[in-house]
C-alpha positions as CSV (number, residue, x, y, z in Angstrom):
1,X,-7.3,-33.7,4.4
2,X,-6.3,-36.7,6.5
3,X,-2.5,-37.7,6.9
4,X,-1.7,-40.7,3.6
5,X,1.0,-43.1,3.1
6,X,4.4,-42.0,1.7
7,X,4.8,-45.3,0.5
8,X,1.6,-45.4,-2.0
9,X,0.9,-41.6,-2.1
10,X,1.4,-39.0,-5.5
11,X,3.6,-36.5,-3.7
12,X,5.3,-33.3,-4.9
13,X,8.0,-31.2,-3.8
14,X,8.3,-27.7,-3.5
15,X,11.8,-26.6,-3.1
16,X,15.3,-25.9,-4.3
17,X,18.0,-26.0,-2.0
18,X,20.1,-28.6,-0.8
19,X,17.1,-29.5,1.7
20,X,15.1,-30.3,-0.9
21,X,17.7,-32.4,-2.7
22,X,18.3,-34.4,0.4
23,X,14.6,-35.1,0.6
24,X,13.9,-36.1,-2.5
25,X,17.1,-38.7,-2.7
26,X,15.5,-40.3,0.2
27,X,12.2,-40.3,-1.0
28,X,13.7,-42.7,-4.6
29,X,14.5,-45.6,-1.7
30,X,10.3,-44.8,-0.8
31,X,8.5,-43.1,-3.1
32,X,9.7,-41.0,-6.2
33,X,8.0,-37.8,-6.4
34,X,5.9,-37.2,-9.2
35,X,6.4,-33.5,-9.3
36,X,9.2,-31.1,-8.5
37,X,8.3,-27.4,-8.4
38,X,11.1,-25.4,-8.0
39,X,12.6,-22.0,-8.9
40,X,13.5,-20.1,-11.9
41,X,17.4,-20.1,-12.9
42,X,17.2,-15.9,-12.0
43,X,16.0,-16.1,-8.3
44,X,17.7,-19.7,-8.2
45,X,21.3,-17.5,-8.2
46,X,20.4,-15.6,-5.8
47,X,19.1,-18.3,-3.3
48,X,21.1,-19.8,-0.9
49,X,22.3,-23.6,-0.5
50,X,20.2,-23.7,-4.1
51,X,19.4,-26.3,-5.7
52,X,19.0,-27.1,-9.6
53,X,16.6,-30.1,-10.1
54,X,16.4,-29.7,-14.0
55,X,19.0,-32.5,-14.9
56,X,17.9,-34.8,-12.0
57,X,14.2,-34.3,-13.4
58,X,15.2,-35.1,-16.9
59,X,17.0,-38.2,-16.1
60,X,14.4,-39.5,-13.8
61,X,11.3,-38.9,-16.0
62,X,9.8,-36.5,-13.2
63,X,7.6,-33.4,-14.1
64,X,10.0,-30.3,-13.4
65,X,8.4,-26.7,-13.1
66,X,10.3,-23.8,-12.8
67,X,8.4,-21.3,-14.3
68,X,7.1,-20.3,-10.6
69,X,3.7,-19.9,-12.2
70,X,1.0,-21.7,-9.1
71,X,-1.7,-22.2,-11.3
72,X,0.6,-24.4,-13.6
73,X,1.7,-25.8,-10.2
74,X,-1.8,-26.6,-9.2
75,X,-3.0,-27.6,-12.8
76,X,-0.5,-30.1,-12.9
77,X,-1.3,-31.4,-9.7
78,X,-4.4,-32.4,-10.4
79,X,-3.3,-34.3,-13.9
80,X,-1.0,-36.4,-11.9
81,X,-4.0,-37.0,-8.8
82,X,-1.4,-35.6,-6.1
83,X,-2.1,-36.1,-2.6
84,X,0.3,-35.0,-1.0
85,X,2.5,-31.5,-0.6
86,X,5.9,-31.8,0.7
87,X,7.5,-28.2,1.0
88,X,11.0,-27.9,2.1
89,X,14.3,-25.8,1.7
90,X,11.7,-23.2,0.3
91,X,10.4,-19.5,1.5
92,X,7.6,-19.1,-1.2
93,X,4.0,-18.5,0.6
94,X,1.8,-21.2,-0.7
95,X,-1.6,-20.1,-1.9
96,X,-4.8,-21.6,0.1
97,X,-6.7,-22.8,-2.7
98,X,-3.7,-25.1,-2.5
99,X,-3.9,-25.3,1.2
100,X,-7.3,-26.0,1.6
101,X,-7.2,-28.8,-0.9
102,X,-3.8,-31.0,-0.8
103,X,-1.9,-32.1,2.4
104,X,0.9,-29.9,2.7
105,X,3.8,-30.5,5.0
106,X,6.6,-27.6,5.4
107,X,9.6,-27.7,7.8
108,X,11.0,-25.1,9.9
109,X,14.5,-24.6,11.7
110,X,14.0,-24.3,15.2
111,X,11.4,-26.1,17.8
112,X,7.9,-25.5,17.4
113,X,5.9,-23.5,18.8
114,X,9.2,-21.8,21.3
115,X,10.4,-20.3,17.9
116,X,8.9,-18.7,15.3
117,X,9.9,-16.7,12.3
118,X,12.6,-16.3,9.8
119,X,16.4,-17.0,9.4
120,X,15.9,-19.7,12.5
121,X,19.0,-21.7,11.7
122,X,21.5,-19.0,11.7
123,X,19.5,-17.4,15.2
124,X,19.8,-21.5,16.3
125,X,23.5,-21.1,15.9
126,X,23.9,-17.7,17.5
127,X,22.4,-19.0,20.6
128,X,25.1,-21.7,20.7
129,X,23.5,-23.6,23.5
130,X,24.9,-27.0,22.3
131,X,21.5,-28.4,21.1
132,X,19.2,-27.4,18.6
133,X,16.0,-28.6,16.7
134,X,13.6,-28.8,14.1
135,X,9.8,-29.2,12.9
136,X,7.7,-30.0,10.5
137,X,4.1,-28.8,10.3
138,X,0.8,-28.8,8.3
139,X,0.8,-25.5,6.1
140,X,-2.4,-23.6,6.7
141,X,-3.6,-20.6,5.7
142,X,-1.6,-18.7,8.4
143,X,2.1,-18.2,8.9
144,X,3.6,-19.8,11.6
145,X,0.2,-21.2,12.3
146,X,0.0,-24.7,11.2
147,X,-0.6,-27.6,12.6
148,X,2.7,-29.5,14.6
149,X,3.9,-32.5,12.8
150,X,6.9,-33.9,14.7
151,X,9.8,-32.1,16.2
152,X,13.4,-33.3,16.5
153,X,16.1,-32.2,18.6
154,X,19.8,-32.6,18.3
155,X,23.3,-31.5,20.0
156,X,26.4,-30.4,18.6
157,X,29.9,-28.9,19.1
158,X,31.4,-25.7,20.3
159,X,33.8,-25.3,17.1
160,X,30.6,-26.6,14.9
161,X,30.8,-24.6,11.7
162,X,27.5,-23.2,9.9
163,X,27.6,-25.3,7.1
164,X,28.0,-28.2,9.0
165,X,25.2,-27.4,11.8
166,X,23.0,-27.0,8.2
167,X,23.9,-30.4,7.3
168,X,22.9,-31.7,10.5
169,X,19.3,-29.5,10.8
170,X,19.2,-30.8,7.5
171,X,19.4,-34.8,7.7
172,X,17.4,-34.5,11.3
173,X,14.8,-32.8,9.0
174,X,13.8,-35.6,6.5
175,X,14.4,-38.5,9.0
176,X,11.8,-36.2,11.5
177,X,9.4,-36.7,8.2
178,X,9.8,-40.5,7.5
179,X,9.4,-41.1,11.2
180,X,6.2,-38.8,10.9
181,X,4.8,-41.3,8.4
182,X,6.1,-44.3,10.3
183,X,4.0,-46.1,13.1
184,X,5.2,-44.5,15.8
185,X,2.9,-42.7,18.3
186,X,4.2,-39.3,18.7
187,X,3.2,-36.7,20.9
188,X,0.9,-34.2,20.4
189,X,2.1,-30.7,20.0
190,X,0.0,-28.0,20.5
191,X,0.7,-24.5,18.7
192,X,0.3,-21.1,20.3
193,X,1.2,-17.6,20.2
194,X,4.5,-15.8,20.9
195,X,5.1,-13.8,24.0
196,X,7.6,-11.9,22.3
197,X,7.7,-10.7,19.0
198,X,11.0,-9.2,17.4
199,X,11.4,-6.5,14.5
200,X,13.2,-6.7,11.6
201,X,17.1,-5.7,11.8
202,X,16.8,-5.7,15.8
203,X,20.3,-5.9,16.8
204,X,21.6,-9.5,17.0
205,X,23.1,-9.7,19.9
206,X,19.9,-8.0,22.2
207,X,18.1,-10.5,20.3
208,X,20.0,-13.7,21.5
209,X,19.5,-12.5,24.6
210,X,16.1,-12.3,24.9
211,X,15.7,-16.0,23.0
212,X,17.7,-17.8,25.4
213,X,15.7,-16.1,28.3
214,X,12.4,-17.2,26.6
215,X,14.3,-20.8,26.0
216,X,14.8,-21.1,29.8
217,X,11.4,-19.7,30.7
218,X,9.3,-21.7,27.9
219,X,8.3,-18.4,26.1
220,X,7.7,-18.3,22.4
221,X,9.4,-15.5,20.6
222,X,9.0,-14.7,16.9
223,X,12.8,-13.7,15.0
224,X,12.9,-12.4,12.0
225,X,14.1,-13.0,8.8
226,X,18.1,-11.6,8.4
227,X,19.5,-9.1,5.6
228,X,23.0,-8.9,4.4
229,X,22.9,-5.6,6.7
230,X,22.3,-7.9,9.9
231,X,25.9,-9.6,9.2
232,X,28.2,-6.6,10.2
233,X,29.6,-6.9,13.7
234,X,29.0,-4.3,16.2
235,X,32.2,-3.9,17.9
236,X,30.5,-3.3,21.3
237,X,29.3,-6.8,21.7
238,X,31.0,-9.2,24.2
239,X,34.0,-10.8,22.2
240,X,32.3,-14.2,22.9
241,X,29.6,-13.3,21.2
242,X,31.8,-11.8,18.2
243,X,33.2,-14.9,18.0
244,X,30.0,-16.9,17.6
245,X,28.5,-14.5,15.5
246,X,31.5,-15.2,12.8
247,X,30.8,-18.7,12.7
248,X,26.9,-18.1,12.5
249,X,26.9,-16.1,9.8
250,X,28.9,-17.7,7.0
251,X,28.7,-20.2,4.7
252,X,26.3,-20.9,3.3
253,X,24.8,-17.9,4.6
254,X,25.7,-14.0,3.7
255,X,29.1,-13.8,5.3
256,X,29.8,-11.6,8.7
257,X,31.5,-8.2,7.8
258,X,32.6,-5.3,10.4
């Protein structure tokens, strides 16, 4: 499906974190969304930087799903004529009949295609290089896979706290998607596999590493996603690393622990 017009399309969000808020406030000055899909109150306690869209939904007449149910996702979809997907702030695999049929956009936190996988903000802050970036892509049918949207880079401080490197992933995240649907000519970026692919609960600090050797080399390497168990310190990494490690891994993430 070919890319449409924020301004005029029927566009639903999948999401419900603080992303996904952020989104959809700047979407009212655009386009209201038509749909919100998000999560049930159960798994919405347990998610991190959620969310709840139920009052926002109620006061501004838009149809909220929580249920976590696709094919009401999907039916309801196609009573409002959406056309287009805008997933963000959310995990969930999307089905492909919903693939195939709507264009979906998702965002990731880290540069496209250099790195892949899971937990890619809190890896972003571990590396602590000073600058950072994001992506948004064209959810396929494969992981990791999709087309490359836009990508959009930024720099921040030493002493940056989590949350606030968060904040700042997230705000370069939705202005990286209005400028996608703006006139500008941007550069094609082409997708491709990772040289290095990393298994779960690999020790964090091996990890880094490797990622800022595949940063300097332009290799792709795949992280991936982080447990509770991946916040303890191991007491034989460099203290400068400690040290970046405790900010990495807090709020509004798990919290380190030794």
């Amino acid at each position: 499906m070919d890319k449409v017009n924020i301004e005029t399309a029927k566009i639903a969000i999948i999401g419900s974190t603080r992303l996904t808020e952020r989104l959809v406030n700047r979407l009212e000055k655009i386009n209201r969304p038509k749909i919100i899909f998000g999560i049930n109150k159960k798994n919405l306690s347990k998610k991190v930087n959620a969310f709840d869209f139920s009052d926002y939904c109620q006061n501004k007449k838009i149809e909220f799903i929580n249920n976590e149910n696709w094919n009401s996702f999907i039916k309801t979809c196609e009573k409002k004529k959406i056309n287009l997907i805008i997933e963000f702030g959310d995990s969930r695999i999307i089905p492909e009949e919903i693939t195939k049929k709507y264009f979906v956009i998702g965002n990731h936190g880290a540069i496209l295609p250099n790195i892949k996988g899971g937990a890619s903000l809190v890896w972003g802050r571990m590396c602590n290089t000073l600058n950072w970036g994001i992506s948004i892509f064209k959810v396929s049918k494969k992981i990791d896979e999709g087309q490359i949207l836009n990508i959009s880079k930024f720099n921040y401080e030493n002493n940056t706290s989590m949350k606030e490197f968060v904040s700042i992933a997230d705000a370069k995240t939705v202005t990286c998607l209005i400028d996608y649907f703006s006139d500008k000519k941007l550069k094609n970026i082409e997708t491709k596999n990772s040289d290095y692919k990393l298994p779960l609960n690999c020790d964090s600090y091996e990890a880094i590493m490797l990622t800022l050797e595949c940063l300097k080399k332009n290799k792709s390497i795949y992280l991936p996603r982080r447990t509770i168990e991946n916040c303890k310190i191991n007491n034989k990494w460099p203290e400068s690393f400690i040290k970046i490690f405790k900010i990495s891994n807090n709020i509004p993430y798990p919290r380190y622990y030794y």
